[in-house]
Structures are given as C-alpha cells and as structure tokens.
N, C-alpha and C positions, 0 to 999 in steps of 0.2 A: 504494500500500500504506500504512493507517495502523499505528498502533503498538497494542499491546495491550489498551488500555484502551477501553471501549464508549461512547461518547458519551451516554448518555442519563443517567452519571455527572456527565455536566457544566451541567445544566440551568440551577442556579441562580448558577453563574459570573458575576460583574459586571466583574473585571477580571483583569490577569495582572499581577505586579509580579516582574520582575528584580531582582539583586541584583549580577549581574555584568555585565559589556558582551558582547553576543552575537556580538558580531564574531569573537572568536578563537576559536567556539565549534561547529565541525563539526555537533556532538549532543550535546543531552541527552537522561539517561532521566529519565521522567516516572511518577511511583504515584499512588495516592491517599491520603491519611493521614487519621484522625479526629483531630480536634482541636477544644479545649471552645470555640471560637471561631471566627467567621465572616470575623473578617477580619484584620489584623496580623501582623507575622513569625512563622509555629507554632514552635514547638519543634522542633530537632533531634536525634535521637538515635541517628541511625544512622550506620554509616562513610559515608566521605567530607564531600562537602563541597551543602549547599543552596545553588543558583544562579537560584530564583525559586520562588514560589505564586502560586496563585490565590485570588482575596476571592472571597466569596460574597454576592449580593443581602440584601435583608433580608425577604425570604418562603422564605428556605432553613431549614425542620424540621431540627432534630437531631433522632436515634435516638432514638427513645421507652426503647429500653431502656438504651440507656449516656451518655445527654444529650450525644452529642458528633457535630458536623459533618462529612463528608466534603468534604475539598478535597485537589485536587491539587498536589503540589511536585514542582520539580523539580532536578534533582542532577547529580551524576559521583561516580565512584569515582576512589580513586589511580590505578589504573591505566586510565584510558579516556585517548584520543587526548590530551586537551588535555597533560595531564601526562607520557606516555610516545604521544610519535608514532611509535614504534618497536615499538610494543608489543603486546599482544594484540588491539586495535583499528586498527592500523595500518589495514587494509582491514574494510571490515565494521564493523557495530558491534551492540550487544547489544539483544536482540528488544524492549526496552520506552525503546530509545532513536526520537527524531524529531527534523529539524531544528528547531532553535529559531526560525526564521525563517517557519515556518508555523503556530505557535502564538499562538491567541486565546483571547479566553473563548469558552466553549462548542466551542469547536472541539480537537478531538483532536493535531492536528498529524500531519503526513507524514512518513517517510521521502522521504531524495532521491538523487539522484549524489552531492551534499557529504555528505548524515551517513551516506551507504553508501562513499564511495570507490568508484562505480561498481558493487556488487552490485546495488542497486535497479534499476537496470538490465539487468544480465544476465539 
C-alpha cells in the first residue's frame, strides 16, 4: 500500500534531503507544497515541525500561472508517534503518513509493519 500522493507528482525529483535522523522515526507524513524555488530549505508554515524535502532537477517548469514549483516535504505533527507514543498514533498512523525508510526521489514511499504498528498488515 503506498501513501496518498500519485507519483507522476514526482517526476522531476533529483534528491530527498533530511533534516532529522530517521532512525527514531516510525513515519512521516509526506504533501506537496509550491514553493518559488527548486531547490533549498522551503519555507515552513504550517503546524508542526518539517523533517525533510525534496530538490527538484533543473528541467522542473513552474506553474505558468503562479510561477511556483511543486515539491514534496515532509513533516509530523505534535501529536504523531515520535512525540506522544501513547497517543492517537500509538497503532496506526495517518492516511498521508509512509515509512521514511522507503522514500526516494521519485519514489512515493510505502507504508509498512513499522509506520503501521502492524495494520498494514492486517
């Protein structure tokens, strides 16, 4: 099972750059954001906390209509696993989460047994 987002978003993907160590890191969830740039730290503005992006090649178009790039980051909220292991994720985890351990460029990432606790399974 991959996570929600369509691959054919990820064409122009060159790299993935971390921001934190993956190892304590069951799942992240993963969006796409526009941002006026292709490649360097984007901009954060939403809750929680950014734990990696993706660069983008240099034949990646921006939006003809709002001159800005599509790239994916990816994150956690307060309350996912890492922060509260007790928590509303204790088992399970949230539809646009994948283990971090299967993400590449161009590639979607997985859900597994780690970023499910065994629902991926079930």
């Amino acid at each position: 099972m991959s996570s929600l987002l369509d691959g054919s978003a990820l064409t122009h993907e060159k790299d993935v750059v971390w921001l934190e160590d993956l190892s304590a890191l069951d799942y992240v969830r993963q969006t796409i954001d526009k941002t006026p740039r292709r490649q360097g730290k984007p901009r954060w503005l939403r809750d929680g906390r950014m734990v990696g992006y993706a660069e983008l090649d240099a034949t990646a178009e921006a939006d003809p209509d709002s001159g800005l790039h599509r790239r994916r980051v990816f994150f956690l909220l307060p309350h996912d696993r890492d922060l509260e292991p007790d928590g509303p994720y204790a088992a399970g985890a949230p539809g646009e989460a994948v283990d971090p351990r299967t993400i590449k460029a161009r590639a979607v990432g997985m859900k597994t047994p780690r970023s499910q606790r065994g629902r991926a399974s079930a």
